[in-house]
Each structure stands twice: as structure tokens, then as C-alpha cells.
TIVO-2410 file (N, C-alpha, C; in nm, 3 decimals):
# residues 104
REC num residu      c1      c2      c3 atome chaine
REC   1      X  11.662   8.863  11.742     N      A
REC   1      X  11.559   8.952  11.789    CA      A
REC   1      X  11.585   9.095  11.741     C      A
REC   2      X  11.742   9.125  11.765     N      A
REC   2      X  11.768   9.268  11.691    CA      A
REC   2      X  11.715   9.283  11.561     C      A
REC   3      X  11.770   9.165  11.488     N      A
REC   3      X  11.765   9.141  11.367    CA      A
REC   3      X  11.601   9.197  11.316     C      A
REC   4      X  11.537   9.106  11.349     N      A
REC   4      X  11.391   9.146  11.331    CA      A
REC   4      X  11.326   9.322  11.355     C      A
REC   5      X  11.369   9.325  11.495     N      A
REC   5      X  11.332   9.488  11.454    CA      A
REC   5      X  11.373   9.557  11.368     C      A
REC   6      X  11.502   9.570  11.342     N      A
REC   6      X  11.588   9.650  11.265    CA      A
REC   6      X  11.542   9.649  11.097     C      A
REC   7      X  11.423   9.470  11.089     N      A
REC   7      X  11.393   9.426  10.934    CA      A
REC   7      X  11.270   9.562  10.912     C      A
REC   8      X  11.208   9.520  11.088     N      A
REC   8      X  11.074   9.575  11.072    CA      A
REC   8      X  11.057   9.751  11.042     C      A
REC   9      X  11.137   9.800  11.085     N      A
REC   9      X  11.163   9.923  11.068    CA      A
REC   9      X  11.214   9.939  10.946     C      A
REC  10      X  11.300   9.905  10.899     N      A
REC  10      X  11.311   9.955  10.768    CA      A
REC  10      X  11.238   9.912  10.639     C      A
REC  11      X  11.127   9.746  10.696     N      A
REC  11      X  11.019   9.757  10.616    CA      A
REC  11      X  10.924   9.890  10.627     C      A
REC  12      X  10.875   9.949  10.738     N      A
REC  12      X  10.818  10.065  10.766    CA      A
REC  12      X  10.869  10.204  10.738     C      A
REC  13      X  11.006  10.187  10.710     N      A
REC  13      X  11.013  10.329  10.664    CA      A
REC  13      X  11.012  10.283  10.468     C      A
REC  14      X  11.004  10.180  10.419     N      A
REC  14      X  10.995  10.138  10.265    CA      A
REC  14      X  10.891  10.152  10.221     C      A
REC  15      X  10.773  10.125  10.334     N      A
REC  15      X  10.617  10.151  10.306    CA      A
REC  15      X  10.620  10.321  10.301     C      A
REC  16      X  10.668  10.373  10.398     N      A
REC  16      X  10.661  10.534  10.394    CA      A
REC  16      X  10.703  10.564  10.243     C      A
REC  17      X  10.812  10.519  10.230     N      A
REC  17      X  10.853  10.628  10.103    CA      A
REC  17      X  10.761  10.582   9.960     C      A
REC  18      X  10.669  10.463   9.990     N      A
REC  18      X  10.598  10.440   9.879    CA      A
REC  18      X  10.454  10.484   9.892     C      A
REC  19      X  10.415  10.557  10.016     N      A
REC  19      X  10.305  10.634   9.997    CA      A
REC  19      X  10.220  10.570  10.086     C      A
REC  20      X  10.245  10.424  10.157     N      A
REC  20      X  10.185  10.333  10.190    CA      A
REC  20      X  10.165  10.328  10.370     C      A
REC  21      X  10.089  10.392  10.460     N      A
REC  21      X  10.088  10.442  10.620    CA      A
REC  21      X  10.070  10.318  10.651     C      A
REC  22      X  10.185  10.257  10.740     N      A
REC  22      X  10.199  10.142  10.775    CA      A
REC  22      X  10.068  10.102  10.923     C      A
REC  23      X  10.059  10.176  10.961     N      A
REC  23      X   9.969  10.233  11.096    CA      A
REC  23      X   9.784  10.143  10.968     C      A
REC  24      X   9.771  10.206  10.869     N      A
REC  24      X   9.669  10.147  10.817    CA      A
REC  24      X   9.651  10.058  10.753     C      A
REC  25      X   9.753   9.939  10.756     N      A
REC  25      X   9.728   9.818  10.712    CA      A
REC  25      X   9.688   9.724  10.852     C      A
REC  26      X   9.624   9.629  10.794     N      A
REC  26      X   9.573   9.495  10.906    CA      A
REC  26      X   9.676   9.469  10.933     C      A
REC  27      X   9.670   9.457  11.081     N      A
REC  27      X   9.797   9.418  11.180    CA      A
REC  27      X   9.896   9.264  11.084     C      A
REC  28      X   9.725   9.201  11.068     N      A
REC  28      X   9.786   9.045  11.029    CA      A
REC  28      X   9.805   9.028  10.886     C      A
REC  29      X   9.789   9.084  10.805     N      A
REC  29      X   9.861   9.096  10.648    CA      A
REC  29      X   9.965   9.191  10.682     C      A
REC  30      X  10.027   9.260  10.714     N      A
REC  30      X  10.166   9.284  10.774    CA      A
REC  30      X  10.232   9.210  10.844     C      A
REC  31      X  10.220   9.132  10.928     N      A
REC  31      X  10.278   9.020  10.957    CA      A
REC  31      X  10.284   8.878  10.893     C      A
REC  32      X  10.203   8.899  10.860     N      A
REC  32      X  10.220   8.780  10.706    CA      A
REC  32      X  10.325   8.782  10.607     C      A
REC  33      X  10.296   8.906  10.581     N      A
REC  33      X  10.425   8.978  10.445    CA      A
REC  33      X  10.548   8.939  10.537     C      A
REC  34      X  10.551   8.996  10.661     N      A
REC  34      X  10.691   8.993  10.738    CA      A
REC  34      X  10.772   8.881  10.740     C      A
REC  35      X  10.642   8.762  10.816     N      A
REC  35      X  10.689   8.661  10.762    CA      A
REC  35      X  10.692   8.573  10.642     C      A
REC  36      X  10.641   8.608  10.545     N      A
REC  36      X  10.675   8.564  10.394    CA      A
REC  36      X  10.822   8.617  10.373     C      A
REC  37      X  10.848   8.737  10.377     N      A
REC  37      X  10.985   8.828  10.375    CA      A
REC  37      X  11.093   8.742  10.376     C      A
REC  38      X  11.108   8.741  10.542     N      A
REC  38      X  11.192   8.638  10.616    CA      A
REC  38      X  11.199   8.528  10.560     C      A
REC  39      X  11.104   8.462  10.526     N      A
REC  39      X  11.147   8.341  10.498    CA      A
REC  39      X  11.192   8.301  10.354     C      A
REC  40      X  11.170   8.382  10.279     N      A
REC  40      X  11.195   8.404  10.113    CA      A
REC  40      X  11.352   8.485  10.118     C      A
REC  41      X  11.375   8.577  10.218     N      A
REC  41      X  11.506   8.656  10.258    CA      A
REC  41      X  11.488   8.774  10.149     C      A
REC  42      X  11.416   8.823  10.118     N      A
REC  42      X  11.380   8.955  10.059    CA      A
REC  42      X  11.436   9.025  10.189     C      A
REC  43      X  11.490   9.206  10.137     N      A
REC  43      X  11.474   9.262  10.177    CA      A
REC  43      X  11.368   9.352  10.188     C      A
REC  44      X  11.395   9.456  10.346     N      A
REC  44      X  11.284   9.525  10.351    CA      A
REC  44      X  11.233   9.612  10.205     C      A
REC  45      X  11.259   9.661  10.127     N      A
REC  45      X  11.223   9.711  10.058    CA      A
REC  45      X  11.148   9.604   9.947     C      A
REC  46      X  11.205   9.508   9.935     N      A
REC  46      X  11.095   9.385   9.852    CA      A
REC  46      X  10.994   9.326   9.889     C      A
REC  47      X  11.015   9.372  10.053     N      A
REC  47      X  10.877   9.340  10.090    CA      A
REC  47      X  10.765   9.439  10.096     C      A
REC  48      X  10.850   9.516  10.098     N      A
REC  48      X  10.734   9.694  10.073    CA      A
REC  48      X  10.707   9.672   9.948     C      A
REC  49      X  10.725   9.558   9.855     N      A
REC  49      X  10.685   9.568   9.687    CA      A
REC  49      X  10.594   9.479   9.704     C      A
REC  50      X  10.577   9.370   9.810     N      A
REC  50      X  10.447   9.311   9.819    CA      A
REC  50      X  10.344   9.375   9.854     C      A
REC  51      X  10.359   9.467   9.951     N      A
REC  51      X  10.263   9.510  10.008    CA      A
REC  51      X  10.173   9.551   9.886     C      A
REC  52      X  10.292   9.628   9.802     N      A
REC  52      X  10.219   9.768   9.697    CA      A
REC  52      X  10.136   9.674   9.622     C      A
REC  53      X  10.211   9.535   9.573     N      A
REC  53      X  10.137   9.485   9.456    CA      A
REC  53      X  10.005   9.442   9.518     C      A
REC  54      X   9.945   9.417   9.646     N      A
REC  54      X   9.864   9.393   9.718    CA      A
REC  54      X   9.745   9.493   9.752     C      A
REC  55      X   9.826   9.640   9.732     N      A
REC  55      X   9.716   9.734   9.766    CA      A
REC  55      X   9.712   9.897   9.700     C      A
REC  56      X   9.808   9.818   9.564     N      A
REC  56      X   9.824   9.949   9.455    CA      A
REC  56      X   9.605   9.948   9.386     C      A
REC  57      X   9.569   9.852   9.385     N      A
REC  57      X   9.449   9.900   9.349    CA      A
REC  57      X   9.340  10.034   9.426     C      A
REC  58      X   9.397  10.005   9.507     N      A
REC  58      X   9.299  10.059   9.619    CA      A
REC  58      X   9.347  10.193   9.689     C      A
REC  59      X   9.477  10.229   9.602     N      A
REC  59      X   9.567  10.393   9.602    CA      A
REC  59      X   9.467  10.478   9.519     C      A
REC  60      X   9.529  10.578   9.634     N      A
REC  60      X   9.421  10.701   9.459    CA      A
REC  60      X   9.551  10.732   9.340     C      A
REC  61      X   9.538  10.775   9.246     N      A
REC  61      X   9.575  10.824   9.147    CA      A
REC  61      X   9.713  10.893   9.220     C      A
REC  62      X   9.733  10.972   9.287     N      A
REC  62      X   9.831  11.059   9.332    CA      A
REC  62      X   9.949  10.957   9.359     C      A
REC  63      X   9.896  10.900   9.466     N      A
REC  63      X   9.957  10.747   9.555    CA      A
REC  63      X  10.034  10.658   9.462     C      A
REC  64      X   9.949  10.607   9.355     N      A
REC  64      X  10.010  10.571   9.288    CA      A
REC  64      X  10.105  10.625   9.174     C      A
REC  65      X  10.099  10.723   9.159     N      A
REC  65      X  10.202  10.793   9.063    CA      A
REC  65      X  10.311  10.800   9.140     C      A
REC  66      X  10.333  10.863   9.283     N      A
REC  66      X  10.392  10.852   9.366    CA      A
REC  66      X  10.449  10.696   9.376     C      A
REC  67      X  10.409  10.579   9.410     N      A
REC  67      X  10.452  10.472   9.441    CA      A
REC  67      X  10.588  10.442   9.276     C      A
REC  68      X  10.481  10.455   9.151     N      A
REC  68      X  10.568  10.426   9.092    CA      A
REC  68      X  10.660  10.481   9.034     C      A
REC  69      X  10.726  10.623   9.089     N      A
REC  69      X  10.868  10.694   9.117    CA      A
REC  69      X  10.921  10.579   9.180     C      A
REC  70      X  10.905  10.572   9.293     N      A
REC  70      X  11.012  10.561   9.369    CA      A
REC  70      X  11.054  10.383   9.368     C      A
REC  71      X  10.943  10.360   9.293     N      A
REC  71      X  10.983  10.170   9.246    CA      A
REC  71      X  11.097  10.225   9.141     C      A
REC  72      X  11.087  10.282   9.088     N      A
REC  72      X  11.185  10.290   8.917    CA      A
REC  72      X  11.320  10.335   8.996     C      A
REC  73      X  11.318  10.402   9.116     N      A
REC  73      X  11.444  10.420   9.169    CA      A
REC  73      X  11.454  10.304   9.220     C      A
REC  74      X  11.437  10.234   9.283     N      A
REC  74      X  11.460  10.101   9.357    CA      A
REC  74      X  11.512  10.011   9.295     C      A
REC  75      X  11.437  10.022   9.170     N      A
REC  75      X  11.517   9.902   9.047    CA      A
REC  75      X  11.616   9.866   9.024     C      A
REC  76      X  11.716  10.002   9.056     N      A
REC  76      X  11.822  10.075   9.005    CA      A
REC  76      X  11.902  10.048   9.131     C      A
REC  77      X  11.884  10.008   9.198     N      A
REC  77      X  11.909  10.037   9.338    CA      A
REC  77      X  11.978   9.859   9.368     C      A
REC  78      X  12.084   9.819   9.471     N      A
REC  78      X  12.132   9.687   9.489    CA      A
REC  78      X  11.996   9.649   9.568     C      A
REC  79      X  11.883   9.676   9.663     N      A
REC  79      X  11.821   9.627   9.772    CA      A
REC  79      X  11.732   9.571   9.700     C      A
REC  80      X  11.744   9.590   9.576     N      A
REC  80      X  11.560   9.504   9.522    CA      A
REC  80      X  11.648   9.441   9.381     C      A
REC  81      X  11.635   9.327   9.364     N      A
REC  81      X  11.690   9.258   9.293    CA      A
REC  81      X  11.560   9.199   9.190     C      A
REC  82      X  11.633   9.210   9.049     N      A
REC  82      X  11.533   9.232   8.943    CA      A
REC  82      X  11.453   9.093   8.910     C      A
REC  83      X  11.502   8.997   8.994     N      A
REC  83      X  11.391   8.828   8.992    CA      A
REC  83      X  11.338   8.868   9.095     C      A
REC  84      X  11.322   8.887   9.199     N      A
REC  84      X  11.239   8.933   9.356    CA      A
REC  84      X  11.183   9.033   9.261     C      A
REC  85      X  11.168   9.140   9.224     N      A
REC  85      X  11.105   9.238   9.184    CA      A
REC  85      X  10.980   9.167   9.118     C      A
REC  86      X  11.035   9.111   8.973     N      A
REC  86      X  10.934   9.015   8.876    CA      A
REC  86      X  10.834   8.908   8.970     C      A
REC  87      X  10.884   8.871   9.086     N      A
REC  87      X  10.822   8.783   9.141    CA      A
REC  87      X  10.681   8.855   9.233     C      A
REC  88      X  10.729   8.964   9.283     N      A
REC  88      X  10.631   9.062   9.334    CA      A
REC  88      X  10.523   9.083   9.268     C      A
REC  89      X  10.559   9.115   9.108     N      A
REC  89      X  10.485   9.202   9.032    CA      A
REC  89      X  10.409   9.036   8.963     C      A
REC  90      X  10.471   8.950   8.972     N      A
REC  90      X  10.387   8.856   8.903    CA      A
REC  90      X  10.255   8.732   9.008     C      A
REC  91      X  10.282   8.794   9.096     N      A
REC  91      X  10.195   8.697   9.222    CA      A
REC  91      X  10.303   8.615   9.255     C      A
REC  92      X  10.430   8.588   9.230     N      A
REC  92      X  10.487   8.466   9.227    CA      A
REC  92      X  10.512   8.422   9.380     C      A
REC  93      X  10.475   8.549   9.475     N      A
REC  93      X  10.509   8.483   9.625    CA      A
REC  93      X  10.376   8.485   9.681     C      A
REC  94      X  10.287   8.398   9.697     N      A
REC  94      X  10.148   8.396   9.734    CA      A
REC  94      X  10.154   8.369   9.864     C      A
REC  95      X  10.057   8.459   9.906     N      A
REC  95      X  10.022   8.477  10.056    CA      A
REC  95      X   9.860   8.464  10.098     C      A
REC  96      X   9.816   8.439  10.204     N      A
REC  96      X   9.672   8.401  10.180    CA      A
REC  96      X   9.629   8.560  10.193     C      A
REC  97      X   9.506   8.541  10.158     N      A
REC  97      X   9.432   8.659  10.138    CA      A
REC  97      X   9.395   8.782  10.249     C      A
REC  98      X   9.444   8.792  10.341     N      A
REC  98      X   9.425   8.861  10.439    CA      A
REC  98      X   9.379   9.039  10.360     C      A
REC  99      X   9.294   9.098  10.440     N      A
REC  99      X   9.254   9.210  10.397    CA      A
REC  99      X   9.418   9.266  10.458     C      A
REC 100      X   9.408   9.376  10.324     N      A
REC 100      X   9.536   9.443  10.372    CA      A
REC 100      X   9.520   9.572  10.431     C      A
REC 101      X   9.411   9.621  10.419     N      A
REC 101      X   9.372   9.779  10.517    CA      A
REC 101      X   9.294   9.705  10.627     C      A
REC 102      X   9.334   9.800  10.714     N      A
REC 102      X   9.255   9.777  10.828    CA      A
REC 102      X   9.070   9.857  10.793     C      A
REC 103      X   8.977   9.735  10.898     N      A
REC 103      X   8.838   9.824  10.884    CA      A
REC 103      X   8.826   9.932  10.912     C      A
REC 104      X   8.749  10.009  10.838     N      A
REC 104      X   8.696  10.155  10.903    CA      A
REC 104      X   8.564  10.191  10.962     C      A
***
């Protein structure tokens, strides 16, 4: 139970530093990812790479310049491992389609 919060939070602060307000995604494509996460054993930050590859279209220009800093540091980084990365960026962990912003 610790375990889980401790995932969920530092998935939420991974979405922060990628530009991504966790507060405005659909409750249930965040919990989807969460549990895709978990069960694949990504860390939080590889799962903040699903999110992006899920809702980098729909960033403005800024957002995304922003997002992809701080992926090129991550790369580099032990928490995101460079097959989990490729797998992000290639669809390779499919999740059903849930809208990923919440309505407005």
C-alpha cells in the first residue's frame, strides 16, 4: 500500500517536470497507465513517458520543447532504461484508448 503511493507520487511529480498537470488528465487513463506501470514494473518516470507519448500531440509548441529537454536528460539517467524508453515511443505497451485529458 506504501509502495503504491510512494509509485504514485513520484509518477506525479515525473508528469510535473514534463510539463504534463496531473490534476488534468482523466482520472481513468491515469489509472490505467498506473496500472499498466505496475504491472510491466516501469518506473515512475517510464510511466510519465507513456503518458507523454499519449498526449505529446495535443501540447502546445512550448510544452513540448519543454517535454523534450527533460526526456534527453532522463535517457541519461539509470530510472528510464533505453528498451522501456523504445517501447514507449514505439506503442509497444498498448493500453485501451481512454481519453487522456479530462472534459472541459
Amino acid at each position: 500500500m506504501l509502495k503504491k503511493y510512494w509509485y504514485r507520487r513520484s509518477f506525479n511529480a515525473a508528469l510535473l517536470e514534463l510539463g504534463i498537470e496531473p490534476t488534468e488528465l482523466n482520472p481513468d487513463f491515469r489509472d490505467e497507465v498506473l496500472a499498466l506501470a505496475m504491472r510491466e514494473q516501469l518506473t515512475p518516470k517510464e510511466a510519465a513517458l507513456v503518458v507523454l507519448s499519449a498526449v505529446y500531440p495535443r501540447l502546445s509548441l512550448v510544452d513540448r520543447l519543454g517535454s523534450i529537454h527533460v526526456v534527453r536528460k532522463w535517457r541519461s539517467s539509470p530510472q528510464v532504461s533505453e528498451a522501456n524508453y523504445q517501447r514507449t515511443q514505439s506503442a509497444g505497451l498498448a493500453f485501451a484508448q481512454t481519453p487522456a485529458f479530462r472534459e472541459r
